[in-house]
C-alpha positions in Angstrom: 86.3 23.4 0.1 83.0 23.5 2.5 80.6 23.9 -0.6 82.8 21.0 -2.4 82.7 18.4 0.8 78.9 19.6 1.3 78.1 18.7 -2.0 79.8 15.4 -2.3 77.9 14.9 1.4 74.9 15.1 -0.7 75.7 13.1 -3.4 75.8 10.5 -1.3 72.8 10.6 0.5 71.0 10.7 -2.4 72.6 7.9 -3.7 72.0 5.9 -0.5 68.8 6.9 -1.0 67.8 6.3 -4.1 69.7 2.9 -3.1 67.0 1.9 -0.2 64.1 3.2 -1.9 64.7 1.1 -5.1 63.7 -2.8 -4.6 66.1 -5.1 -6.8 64.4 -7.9 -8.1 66.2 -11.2 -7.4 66.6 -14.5 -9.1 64.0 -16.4 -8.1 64.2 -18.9 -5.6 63.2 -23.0 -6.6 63.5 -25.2 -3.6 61.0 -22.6 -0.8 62.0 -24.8 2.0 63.1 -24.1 5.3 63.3 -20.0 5.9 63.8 -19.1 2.2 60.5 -19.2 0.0 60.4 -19.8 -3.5 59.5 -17.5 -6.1 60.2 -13.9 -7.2 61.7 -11.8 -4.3 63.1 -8.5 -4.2 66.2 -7.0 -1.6 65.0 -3.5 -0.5 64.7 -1.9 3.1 61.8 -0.4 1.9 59.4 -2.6 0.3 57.1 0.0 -2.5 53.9 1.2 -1.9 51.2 -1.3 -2.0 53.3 -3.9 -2.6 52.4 -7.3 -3.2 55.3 -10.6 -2.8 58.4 -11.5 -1.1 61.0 -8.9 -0.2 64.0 -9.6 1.5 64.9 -7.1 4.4 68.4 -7.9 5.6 68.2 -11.5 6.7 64.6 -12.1 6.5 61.9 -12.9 4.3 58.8 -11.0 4.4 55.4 -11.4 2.3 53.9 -8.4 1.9 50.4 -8.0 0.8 48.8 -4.6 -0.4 51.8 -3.4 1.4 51.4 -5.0 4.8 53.8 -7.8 6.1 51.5 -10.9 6.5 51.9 -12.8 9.9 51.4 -16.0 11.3 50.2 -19.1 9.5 49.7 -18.3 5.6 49.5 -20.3 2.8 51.1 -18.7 -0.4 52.0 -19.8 -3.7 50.2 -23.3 -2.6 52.9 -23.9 -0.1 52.0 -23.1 3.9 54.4 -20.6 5.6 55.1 -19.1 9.3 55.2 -16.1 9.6 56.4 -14.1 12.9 53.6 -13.1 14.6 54.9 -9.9 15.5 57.4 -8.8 12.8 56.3 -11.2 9.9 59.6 -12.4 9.1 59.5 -16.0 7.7 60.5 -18.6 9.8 59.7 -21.7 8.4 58.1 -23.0 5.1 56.1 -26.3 5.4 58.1 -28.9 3.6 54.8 -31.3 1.3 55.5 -34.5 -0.4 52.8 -36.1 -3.2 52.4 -39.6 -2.7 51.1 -41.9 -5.5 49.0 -44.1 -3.3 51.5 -47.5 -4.5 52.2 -47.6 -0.5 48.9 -48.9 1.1 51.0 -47.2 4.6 51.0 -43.8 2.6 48.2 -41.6 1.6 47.6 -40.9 -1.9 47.9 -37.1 -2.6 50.0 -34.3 -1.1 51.2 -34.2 2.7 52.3 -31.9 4.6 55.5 -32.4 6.9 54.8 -31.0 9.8 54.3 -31.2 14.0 51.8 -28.0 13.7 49.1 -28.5 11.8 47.9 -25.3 10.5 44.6 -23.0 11.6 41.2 -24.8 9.9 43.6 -26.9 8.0 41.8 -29.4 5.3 44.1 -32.1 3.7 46.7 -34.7 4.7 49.3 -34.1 7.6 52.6 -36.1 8.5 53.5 -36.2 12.4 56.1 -38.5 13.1 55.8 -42.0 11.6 52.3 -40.7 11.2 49.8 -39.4 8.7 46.8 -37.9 10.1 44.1 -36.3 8.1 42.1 -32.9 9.0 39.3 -31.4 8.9 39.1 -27.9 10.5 41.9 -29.3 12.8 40.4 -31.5 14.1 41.8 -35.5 13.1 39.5 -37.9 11.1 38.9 -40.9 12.2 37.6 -44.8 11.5 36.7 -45.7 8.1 37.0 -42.7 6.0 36.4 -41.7 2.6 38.9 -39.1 1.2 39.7 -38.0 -2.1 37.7 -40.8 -3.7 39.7 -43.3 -1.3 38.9 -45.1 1.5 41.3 -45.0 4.2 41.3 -47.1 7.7 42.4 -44.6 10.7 42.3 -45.2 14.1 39.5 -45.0 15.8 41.7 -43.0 19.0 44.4 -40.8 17.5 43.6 -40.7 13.5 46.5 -42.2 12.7 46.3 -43.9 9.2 46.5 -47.5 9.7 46.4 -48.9 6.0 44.7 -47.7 2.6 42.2 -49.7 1.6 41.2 -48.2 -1.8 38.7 -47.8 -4.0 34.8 -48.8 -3.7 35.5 -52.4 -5.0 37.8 -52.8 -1.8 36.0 -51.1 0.8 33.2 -53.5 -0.9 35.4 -56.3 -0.2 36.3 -56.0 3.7 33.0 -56.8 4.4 33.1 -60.4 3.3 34.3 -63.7 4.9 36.3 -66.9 2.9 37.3 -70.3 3.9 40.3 -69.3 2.8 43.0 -66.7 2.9 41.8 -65.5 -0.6 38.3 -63.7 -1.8 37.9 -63.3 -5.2 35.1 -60.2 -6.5 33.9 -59.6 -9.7 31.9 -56.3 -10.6 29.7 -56.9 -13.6 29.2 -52.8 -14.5 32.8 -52.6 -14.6 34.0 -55.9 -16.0 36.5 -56.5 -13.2 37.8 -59.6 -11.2 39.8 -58.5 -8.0 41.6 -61.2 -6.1 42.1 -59.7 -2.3 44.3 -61.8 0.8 43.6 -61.8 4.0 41.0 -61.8 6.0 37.7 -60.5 6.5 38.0 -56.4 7.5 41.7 -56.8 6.2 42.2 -57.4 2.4 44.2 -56.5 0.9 44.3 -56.6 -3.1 46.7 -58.6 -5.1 45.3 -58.6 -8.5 43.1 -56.6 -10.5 42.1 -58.0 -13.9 39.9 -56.8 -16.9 37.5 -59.4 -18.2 34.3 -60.4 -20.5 31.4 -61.6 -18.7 27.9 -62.9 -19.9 25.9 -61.1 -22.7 22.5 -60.0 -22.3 21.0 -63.6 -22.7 23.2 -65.8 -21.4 24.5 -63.5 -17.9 26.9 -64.3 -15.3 24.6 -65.2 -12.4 24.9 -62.8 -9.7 25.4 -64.3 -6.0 27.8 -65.7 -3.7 30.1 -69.1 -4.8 33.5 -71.0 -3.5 36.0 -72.1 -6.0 35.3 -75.5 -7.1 37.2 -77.9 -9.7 40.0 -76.9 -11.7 41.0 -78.3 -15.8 43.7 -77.6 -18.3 41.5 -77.0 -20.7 38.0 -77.2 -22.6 36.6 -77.0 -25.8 34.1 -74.6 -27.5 32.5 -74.4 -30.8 33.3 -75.8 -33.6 37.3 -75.0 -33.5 37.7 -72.9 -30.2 39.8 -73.6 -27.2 39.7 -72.0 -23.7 42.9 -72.8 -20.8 42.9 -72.7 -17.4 39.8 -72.9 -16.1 38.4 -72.8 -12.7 34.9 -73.3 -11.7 32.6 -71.4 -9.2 29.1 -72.5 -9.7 28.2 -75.1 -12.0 28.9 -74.8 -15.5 30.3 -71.5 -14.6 34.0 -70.8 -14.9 36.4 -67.9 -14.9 39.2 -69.2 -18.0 41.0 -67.7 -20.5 39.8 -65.9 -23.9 39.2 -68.2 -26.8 42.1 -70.1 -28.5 42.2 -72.1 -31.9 41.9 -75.7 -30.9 45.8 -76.6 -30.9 48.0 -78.1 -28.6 49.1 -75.2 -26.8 47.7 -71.5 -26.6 49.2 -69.7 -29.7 46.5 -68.1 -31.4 43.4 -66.1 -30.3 39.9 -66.5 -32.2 38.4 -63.8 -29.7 39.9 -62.0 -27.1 37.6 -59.1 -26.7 37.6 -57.7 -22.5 35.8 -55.2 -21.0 32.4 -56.5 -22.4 29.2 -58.6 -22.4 30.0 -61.5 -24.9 30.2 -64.9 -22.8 27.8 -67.5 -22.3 28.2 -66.8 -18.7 31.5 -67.9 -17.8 34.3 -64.8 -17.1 36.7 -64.9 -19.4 40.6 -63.2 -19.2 43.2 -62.9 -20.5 45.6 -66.3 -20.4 48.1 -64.7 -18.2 45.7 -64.2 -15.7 43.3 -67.4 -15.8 46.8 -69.2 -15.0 46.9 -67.2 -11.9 43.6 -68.2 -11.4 43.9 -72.1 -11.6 47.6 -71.8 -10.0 46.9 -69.7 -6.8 43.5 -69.6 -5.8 42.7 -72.6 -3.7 39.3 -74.5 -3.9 36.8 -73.0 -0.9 37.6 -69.7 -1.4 34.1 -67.3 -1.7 33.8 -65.4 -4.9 31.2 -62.5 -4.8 30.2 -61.8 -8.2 27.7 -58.1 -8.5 
């Protein structure tokens, strides 16, 4: 009866054993917010030898690397975690977000959601009503250029104040108008941008492909208000062109060219994104009405 009892005793420690000592590998985990991470983890006391991932210990989370419990700040699997300091256990992972940049009151790119910021961190930070970006921990500030955008952020506490885009905005700020409108055109990239506001605070409102001049007859370079406005003009022998709108002398911005009829129904040429014109800036019908219908006379156009 002894040996029997004995025996089963050690039955069972060896199966209790062989239970601790062998990780089970779990399903793994999708969301990795709060204190559960995402990813592969396995449930064992005692993690193997050299080990390298998550292993759940009771009811904490541990990353262990080359068999060592990581603490503190770490970022893993592209996602920042805290770590216990002292035993390593998970306490938090960092919720991010990735913003498209369609908000001009949201940075474009992933944020992280967080009142720490982590050690040396590099990238873009939510605190509060906030976003704040870092470098080294320390906040950026003023006019900043980040991730191929440029960003206003005040000049005090780093908080982002607006997005102001791309180089053709930033471009933009640094211009007056008569009006509330300023209208810029960038030759290299056959572009028309059409920006309200006010100097150091456009903001864009349209952003249109078009044809300028061809090698000898170009678009003249320079600075010009909006001038007189028509239905319509001809050109050539049969062509047609609606909505134009003039900025320095024979020079318009007005549609792409129409057969000569009474109303705009068929396109003899409506090549964009080129040098083709005799100077004038041509787009697409759509957006020459906008043109003639919105932009009032006085306002500056920058053409470059």
């Amino acid at each position: 009866m002894k040996i029997m009892r004995r025996t089963i005793t050690i039955v069972l420690a060896a199966v209790l054993m062989v239970t601790l000592l062998t990780p089970v590998t779990g399903k793994a985990y999708a969301a990795g917010t709060g204190a559960v991470p995402s990813g592969t983890v396995i449930v064992t006391m005692n993690p193997p030898a050299g080990h390298t991932g998550w292993v759940k210990r009771g009811d904490y989370y541990y990353f262990y690397f080359n068999g060592t419990p990581l603490k503190g700040w770490q970022k893993i699997g592209g996602k920042w975690h805290i770590l216990n300091g002292i035993t390593g256990a998970l306490y938090k992972v960092i919720p991010q977000v990735t913003f498209s940049g369609a908000n001009n009151k949201q940075p474009k790119g992933k944020v992280l959601i967080s009142t720490a910021v982590p050690p040396k961190y590099t990238g873009w930070i939510k605190r509060g009503n906030y976003f704040y970006h870092y470098y080294n921990g320390h906040p950026m500030k003023g006019i900043k250029k980040i991730g191929g955008v440029w960003y206003n952020l005040n000049g005090t506490t780093g908080a982002l104040y607006r997005v102001i885009g791309d180089d053709m905005d930033h471009k933009a700020q640094r211009y007056n108008s008569n009006r509330s409108y300023l209208v810029l055109v960038s030759y290299d990239a056959h572009r028309v941008r059409i920006y309200r506001g006010q100097q150091n605070n456009w903001e864009r409102v349209k952003n249109f492909s078009c044809t300028m001049g061809a090698r000898s007859t170009r678009t003249p370079r320079g600075t010009y208000t909006i001038k007189n406005k028509g239905r319509y003009f001809n050109t050539g022998s049969r062509g047609r062109c609606w909505y134009w709108t003039q900025f320095y002398g024979n020079y318009l911005f007005h549609s792409v060219i129409y057969n000569r009829n009474s109303s705009p129904n068929h396109i003899i040429d409506g090549r964009l994104g080129i040098n083709a014109s005799h100077g004038c800036i041509r787009l697409k019908l759509k957006n020459a009405k906008w043109i003639y219908d919105n932009v009032p006379r006085r306002t500056k156009v920058v053409i470059y």
